[in-house]
C-alpha positions in Angstrom: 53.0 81.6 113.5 52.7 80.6 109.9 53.4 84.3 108.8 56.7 84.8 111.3 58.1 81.7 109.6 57.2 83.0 106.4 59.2 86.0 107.2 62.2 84.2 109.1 62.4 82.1 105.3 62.2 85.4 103.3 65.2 86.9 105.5 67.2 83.3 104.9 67.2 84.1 101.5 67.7 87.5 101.4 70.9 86.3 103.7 72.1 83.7 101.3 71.6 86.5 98.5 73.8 89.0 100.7 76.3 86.7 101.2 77.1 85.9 97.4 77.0 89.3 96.3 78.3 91.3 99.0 82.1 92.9 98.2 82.8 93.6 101.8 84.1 90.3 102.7 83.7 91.8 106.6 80.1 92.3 105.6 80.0 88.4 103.8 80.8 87.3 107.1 78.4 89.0 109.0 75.9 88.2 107.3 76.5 84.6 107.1 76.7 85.1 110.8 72.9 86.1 110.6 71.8 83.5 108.6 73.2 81.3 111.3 71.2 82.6 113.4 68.0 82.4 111.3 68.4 79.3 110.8 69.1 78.0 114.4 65.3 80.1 115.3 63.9 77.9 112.8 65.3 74.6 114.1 63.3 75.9 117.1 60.1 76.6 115.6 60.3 73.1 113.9 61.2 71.8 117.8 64.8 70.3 116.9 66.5 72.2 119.9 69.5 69.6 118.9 70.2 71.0 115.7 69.2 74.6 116.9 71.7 74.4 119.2 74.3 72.9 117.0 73.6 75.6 114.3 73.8 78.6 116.5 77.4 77.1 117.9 79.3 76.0 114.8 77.4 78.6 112.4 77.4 81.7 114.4 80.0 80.7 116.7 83.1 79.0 115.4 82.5 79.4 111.5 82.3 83.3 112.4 85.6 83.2 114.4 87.4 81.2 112.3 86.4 83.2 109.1 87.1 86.7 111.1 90.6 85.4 111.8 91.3 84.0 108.5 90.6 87.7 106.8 92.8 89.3 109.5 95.2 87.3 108.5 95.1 87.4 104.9 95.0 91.6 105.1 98.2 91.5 107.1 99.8 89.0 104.3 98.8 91.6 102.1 99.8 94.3 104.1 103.3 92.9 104.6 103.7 92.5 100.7 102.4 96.2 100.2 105.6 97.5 102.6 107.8 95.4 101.1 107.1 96.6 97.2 107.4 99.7 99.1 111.0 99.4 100.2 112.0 97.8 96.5 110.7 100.9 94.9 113.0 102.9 96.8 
């Protein structure tokens, strides 16, 4: 058990790592997502289903939509600003 927690640690900080330095900001997301999730399996193994719980549904859950949403967004502010250089060039 000692050894899968071990591992579970290493992948939370090859997360956190992933997350700072990723370009992708899709792929930033994502892999925050997994942290989440790493993290809520540790809150199990350490028997705080409270905070497991609480992780997986604001970390993974709402965070993840809410981050998704906000980059949708901002590529179709940037999109719209694209078209309309676009039609000024013309």
């Amino acid at each position: 058990m000692t050894l899968f927690i071990g591992i579970l640690f290493g992948f939370l900080i090859i997360c956190a790592i992933g997350a700072s330095f990723s370009k992708n900001l899709l792929n930033s997301i994502l892999i925050f997502m997994s942290y989440s999730l790493v993290m809520s399996i540790i809150w199990i193994l350490l028997q705080s289903p409270d905070l497991a719980i609480t992780e997986a549904a604001v970390g993974a859950g709402v965070t993840t939509v809410l981050f998704v949403v906000t980059l949708k967004k901002i590529q179709a502010i940037i999109k719209e600003d694209e078209g309309r250089e676009e039609k000024e060039d013309e």
